[in-house]
C-alpha positions in Angstrom: 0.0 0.0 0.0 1.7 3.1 -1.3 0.5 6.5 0.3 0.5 10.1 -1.2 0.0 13.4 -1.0 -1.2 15.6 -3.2 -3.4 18.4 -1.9 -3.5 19.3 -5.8 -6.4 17.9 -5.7 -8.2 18.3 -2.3 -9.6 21.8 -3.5 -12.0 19.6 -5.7 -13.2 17.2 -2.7 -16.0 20.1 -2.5 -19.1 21.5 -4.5 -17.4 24.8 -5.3 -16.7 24.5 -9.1 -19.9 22.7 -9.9 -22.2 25.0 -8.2 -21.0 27.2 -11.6 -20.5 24.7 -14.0 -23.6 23.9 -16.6 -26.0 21.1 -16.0 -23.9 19.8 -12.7 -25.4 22.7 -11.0 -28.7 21.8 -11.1 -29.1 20.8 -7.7 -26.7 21.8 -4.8 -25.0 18.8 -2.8 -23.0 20.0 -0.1 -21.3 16.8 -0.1 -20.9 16.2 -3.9 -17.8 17.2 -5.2 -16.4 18.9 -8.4 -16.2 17.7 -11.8 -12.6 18.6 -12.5 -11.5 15.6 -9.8 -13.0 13.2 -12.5 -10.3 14.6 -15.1 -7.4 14.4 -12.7 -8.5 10.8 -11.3 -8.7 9.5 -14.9 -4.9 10.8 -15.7 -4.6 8.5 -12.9 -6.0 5.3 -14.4 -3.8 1.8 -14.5 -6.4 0.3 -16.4 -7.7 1.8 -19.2 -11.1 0.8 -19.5 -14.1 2.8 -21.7 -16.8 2.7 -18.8 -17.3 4.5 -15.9 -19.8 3.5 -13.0 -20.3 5.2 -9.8 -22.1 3.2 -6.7 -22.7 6.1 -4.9 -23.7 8.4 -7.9 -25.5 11.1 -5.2 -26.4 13.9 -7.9 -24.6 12.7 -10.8 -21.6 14.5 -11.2 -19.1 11.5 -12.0 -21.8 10.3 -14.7 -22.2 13.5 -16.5 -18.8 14.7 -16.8 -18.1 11.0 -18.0 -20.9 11.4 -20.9 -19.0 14.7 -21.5 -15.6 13.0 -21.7 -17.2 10.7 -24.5 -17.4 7.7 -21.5 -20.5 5.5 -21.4 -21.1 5.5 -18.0 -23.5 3.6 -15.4 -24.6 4.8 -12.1 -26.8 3.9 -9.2 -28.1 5.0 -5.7 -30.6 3.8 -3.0 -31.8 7.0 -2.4 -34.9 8.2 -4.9 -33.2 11.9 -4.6 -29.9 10.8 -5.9 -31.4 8.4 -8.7 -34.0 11.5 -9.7 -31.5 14.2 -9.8 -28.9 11.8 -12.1 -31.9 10.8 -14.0 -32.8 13.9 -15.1 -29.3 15.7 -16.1 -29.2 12.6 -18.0 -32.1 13.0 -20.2 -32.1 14.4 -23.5 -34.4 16.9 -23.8 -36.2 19.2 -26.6 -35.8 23.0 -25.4 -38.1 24.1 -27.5 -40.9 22.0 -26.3 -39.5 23.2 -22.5 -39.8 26.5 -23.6 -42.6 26.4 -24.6 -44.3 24.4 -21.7 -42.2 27.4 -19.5 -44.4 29.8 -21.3 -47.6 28.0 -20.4 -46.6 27.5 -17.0 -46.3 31.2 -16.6 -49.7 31.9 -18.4 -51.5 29.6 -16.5 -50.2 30.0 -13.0 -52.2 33.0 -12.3 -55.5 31.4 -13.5 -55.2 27.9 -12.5 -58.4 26.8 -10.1 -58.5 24.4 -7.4 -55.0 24.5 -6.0 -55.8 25.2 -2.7 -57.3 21.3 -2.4 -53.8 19.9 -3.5 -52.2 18.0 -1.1 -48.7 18.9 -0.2 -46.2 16.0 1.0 -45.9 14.4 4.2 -43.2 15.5 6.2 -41.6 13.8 8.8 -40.4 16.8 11.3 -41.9 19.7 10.0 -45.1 21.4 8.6 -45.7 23.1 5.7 -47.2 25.8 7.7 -44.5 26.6 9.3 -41.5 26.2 7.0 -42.4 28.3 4.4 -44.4 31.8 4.3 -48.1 31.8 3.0 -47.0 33.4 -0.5 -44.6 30.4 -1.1 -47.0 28.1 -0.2 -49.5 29.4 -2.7 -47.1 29.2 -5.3 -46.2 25.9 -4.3 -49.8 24.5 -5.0 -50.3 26.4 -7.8 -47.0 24.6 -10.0 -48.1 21.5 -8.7 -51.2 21.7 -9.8 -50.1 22.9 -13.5 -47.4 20.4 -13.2 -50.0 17.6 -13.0 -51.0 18.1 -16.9 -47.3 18.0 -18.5 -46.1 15.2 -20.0 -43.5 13.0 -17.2 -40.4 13.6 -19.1 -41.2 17.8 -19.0 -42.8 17.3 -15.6 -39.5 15.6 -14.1 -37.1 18.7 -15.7 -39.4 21.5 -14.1 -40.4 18.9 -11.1 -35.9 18.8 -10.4 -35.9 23.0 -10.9 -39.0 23.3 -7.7 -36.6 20.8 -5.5 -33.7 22.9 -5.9 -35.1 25.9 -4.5 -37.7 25.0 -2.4 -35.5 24.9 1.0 -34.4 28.2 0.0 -37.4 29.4 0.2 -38.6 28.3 3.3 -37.4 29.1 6.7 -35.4 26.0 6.9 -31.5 25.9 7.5 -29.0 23.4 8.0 -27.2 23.2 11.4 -24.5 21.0 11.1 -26.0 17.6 10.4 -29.2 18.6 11.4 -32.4 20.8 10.3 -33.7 23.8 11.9 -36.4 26.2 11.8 -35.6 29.9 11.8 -38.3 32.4 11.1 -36.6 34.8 8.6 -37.0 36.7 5.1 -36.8 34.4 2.4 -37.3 34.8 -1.3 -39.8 34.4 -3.6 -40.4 30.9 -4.4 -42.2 31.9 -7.7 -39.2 33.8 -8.4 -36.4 31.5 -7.5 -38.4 28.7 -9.4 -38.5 31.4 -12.9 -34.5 32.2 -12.5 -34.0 27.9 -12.1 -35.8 27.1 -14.8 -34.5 30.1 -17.3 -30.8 29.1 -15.9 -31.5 25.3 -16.9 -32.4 26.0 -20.4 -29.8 27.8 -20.9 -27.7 25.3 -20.1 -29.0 22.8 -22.2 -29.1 25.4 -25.0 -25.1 25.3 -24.7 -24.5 21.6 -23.5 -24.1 19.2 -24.9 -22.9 15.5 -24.3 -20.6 12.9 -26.5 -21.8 9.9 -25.0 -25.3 8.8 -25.5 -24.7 5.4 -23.5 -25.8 5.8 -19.9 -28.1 4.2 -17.6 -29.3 4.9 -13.7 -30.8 2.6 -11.3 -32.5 2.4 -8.2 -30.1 -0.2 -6.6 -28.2 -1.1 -3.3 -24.5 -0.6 -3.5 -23.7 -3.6 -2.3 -25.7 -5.8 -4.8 -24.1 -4.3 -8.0 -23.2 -5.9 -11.5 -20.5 -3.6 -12.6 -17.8 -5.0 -15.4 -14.8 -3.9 -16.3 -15.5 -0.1 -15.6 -13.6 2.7 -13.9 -15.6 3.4 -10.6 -15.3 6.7 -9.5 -17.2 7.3 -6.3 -17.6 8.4 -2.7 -19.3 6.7 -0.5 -21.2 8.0 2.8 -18.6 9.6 5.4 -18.7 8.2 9.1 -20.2 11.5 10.7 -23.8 12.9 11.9 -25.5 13.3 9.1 -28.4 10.8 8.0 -29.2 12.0 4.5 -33.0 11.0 4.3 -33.1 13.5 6.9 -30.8 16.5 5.7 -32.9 16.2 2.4 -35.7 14.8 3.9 -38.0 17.9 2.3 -37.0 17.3 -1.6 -37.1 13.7 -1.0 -40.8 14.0 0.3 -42.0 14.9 -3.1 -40.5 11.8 -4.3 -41.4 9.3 -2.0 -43.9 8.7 0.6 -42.7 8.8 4.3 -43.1 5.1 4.5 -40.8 4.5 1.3 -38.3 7.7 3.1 -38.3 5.3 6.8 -37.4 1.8 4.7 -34.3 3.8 2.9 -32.8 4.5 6.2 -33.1 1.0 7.1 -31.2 0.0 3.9 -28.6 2.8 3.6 -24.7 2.2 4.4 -24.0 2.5 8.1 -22.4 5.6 8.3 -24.2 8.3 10.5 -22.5 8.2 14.0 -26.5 9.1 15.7 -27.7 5.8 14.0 -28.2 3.3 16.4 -25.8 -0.1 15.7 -26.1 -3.4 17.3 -23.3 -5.8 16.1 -24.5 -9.6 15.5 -20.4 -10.6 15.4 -17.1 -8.8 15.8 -14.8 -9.9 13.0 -11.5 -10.1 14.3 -9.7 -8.0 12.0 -11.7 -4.9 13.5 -11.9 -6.7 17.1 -10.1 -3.0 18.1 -13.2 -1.2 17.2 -15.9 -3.2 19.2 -16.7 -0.1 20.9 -17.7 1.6 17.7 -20.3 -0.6 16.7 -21.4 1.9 13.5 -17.6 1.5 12.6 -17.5 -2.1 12.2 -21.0 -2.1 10.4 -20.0 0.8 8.1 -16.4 -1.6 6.9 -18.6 -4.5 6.8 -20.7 -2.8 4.4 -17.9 -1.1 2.6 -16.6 -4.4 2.3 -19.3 -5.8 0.6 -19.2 -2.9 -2.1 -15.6 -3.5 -2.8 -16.7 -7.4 -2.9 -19.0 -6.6 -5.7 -16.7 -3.9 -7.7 -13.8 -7.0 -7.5 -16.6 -9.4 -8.8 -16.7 -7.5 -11.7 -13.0 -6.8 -11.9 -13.8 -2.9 -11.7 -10.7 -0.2 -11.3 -11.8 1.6 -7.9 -11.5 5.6 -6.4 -13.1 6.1 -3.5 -13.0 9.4 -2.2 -13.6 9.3 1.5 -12.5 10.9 5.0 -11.4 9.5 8.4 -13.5 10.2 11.4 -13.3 11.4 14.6 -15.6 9.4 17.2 -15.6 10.8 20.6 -12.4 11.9 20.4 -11.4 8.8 18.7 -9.5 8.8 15.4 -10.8 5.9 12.8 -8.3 5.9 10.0 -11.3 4.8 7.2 -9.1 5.4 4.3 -6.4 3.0 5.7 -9.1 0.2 6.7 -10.7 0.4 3.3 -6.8 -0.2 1.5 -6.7 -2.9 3.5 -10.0 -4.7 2.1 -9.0 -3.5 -1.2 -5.6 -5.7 -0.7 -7.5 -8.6 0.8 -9.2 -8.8 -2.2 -6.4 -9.0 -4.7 -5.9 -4.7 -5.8 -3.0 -3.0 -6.0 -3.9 -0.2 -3.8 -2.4 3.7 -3.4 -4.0 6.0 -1.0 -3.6 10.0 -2.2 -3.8 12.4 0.3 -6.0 15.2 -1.0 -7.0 17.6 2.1 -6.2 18.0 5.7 -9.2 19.2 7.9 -9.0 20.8 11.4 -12.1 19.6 13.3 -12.6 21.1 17.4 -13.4 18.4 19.7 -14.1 19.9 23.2 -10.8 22.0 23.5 -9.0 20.3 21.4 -8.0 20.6 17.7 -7.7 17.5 15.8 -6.7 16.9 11.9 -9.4 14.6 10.3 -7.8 13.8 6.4 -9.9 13.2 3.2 -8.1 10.9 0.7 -8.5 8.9 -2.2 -8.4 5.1 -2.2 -7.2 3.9 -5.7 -7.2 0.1 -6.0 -6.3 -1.5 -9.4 -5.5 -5.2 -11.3 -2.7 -5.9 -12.7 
C-alpha cells in the first residue's frame, strides 16, 4: 500500500466549481464534489477501461462529466433523490418543447383553479405551515397543480428546478448535520423557481454530451453488476448526518414517508446518531468493538468492494477518516486494506487535511483517495 500526497487535488473534494458549471449545478449537494476531480483521477487510471460506473452516484456528477468526456457511463443510488436528480441531467431533452411548456406555465399559473385542495407531501419533522411563508406556499400549489398536466419527461425537468429551490425558500436551514427552523425573510419561491428554470435551459441550449450510452438505477451498493469499468465514487462519510433526513424535504416529493423510513433501514451504516447493534465482531476490527457503527459501516464497505472486484472494476473512492468521541478511525487506511484482501493494488492520495474542534482540542481529520487496481 503506497501512500501520497497531493493536496493538488483536495480543492475539488467540494461543491465549489460545480455550483458554476452547466448542468452539474442543477441541484446543490454540499457533499458532492467537483467535476474537475474526474479529469485528474482519470490521468490517474492503471487500467484503461471505456466505462465508468459510480455506486454512490449522489447527484450525478461523476456520470455526467463522463458522458461529457465521450465515457458510457452507469450509475446507481438507494436513495430516490440521488437516482431522480442523475436521471434527469441525463435525459435528452427538446428545449423548444420546454420552452414552450415554460411559457404555459407562466400563463396559466395566475389562472389555474382548485389549488388550494392539493395536497402537499408528508413530512416527517416539520409542517408546511410553518416552513415556508403563506406566498410560497401558494405558489407551491399552484406549480403543482399545473405540473399535473405535462407530460412525465417535461414534468420531471421542471419537477428537479421546484426541488432545488424550495429549502431556500422556506425558513429551513442546515445546522451542522441537522435541520432547523428559523423564522426569517426568504425569497420568492415563484421567483427563485423562474430564475431555475431560465438558468437550466440555458444550459441545455449550450450543453451538450458525446456519450449517448448511460443508464441509472434504483439499486443497493452492495448488490451491483459492474464490469470492467472505472468506478469513481464516494461513498457516505462516518459522521452525523443521515441524509433522508438533511434532504428529507426534496425527497418527500419523491417518495412517501413510508418509502423515506425503509431507505434509512437499507442505507450504508455511516451516521454516528444511527443506532448499531453488532450480530459478530470480525477479528480484524476486534479493536473497534466499541464503535459498533464503525465495524457495520467496513462491513458494508466491504461488501461494495466485494461486488466492484466481482466484476473486476478499477476503484477511487473518495472518503474521510472520522473522529468518534475523540477517537481517530483511519477509514481510508481500513478500506486499502480490504481492497488488498481482495487482490488490488492499492495507493491511498492524500488530498485535504481538515481541522475539526473536539471539546478544546483541535484535531486533523484527512480526506483521501483510495485507488485500487488489477494488474
Amino acid at each position: 500500500m503506497e501512500e501520497i500526497v497531493d493536496f493538488s487535488i483536495g480543492k475539488y473534494f467540494t461543491f465549489e466549481e460545480a455550483k458554476k458549471t452547466p448542468i452539474h449545478r442543477w441541484f446543490f449537494y454540499k457533499e458532492g464534489f467537483s467535476p474537475s476531480l474526474i479529469d485528474l483521477l482519470l490521468k490517474r487510471s492503471r487500467m484503461g477501461y471505456e466505462e465508468i460506473c459510480d455506486c454512490f452516484c449522489g447527484v450525478g456528477t461523476t456520470l455526467v462529466r463522463g458522458r461529457e468526456l465521450c465515457y458510457s457511463v452507469k450509475g446507481n443510488d438507494v436513495s430516490f433523490l440521488s437516482y431522480f436528480v442523475s436521471k434527469v441531467k441525463m435525459e435528452k431533452f427538446n428545449v423548444e418543447r420546454l420552452e414552450r411548456e415554460f411559457e404555459k406555465i407562466k400563463e396559466r399559473i395566475g389562472k389555474v383553479r382548485g389549488f388550494e385542495a392539493i395536497e402537499l407531501p408528508k413530512l416527517e419533522f416539520f409542517e408546511w405551515e410553518k416552513i415556508m411563508p403563506k406566498r410560497n406556499l401558494r405558489f407551491l400549489k399552484k406549480i403543482l397543480k399545473v405540473m399535473e398536466e405535462m407530460e412525465e419527461k417535461e414534468k420531471e425537468f421542471f419537477m428537479l428546478a421546484l426541488l432545488s429551490v424550495v429549502r431556500k425558500s422556506s425558513f429551513i436551514f442546515l445546522d451542522g448535520g441537522v435541520l432547523r427552523i428559523r423564522r426569517r425573510n426568504v425569497p420568492s419561491l415563484k421567483e427563485e423557481f423562474y430564475k431555475k428554470v431560465k438558468e437550466m435551459i440555458k444550459d441545455l441550449e449550450r450543453h451538450r454530451f458525446c456519450s449517448n450510452e448511460w443508464g441509472i438505477f434504483l439499486e443497493d451498493a452492495r448488490k451491483i453488476n459492474y464490469k470492467e469499468s472505472v468506478c469513481i465514487t464516494s461513498p457516505p462519510y462516518v459522521n452525523a448526518i443521515d441524509y433522508t433526513k438533511v434532504y428529507g424535504v426534496e425527497l418527500s416529493f419523491l417518495a412517501s414517508l413510508e418509502e423515506i423510513k425503509r431507505i434509512r433501514g437499507r442505507v450504508i451504516s455511516s451516521s454516528v446518531f444511527k443506532r448499531a447493534e453488532l450480530k459478530e465482531l470480525p477479528e480484524k476490527w476486534k479493536e473497534y468493538g466499541r464503535f459498533p457503527i464503525v465495524v457495520n459501516y467496513l462491513r458494508d464497505m466491504e461488501e461494495v468492494l466485494k461486488s466492484l472486484r466481482k466484476g473486476e472494476n478499477e476503484v477511487f473512492m473518495v472518503v474521510s477518516n472520522a473522529l468518534i468521541y475523540e477517537e481517530h478511525f483511519f477509514i481510508d487506511k481500513e478500506l486499502a486494506k480490504i481492497m488488498e484482501e481482495l487482490g488490488y493494488r492499492v495507493e491511498i492520495i492524500v488530498g485535504k487535511i481538515r481541522k475539526t474542534r473536539i471539546g478544546n482540542v483541535v484535531r486533523e481529520v484527512r480526506e483521501s483517495v483510495v485507488h485500487g487496481w488489477l494488474e
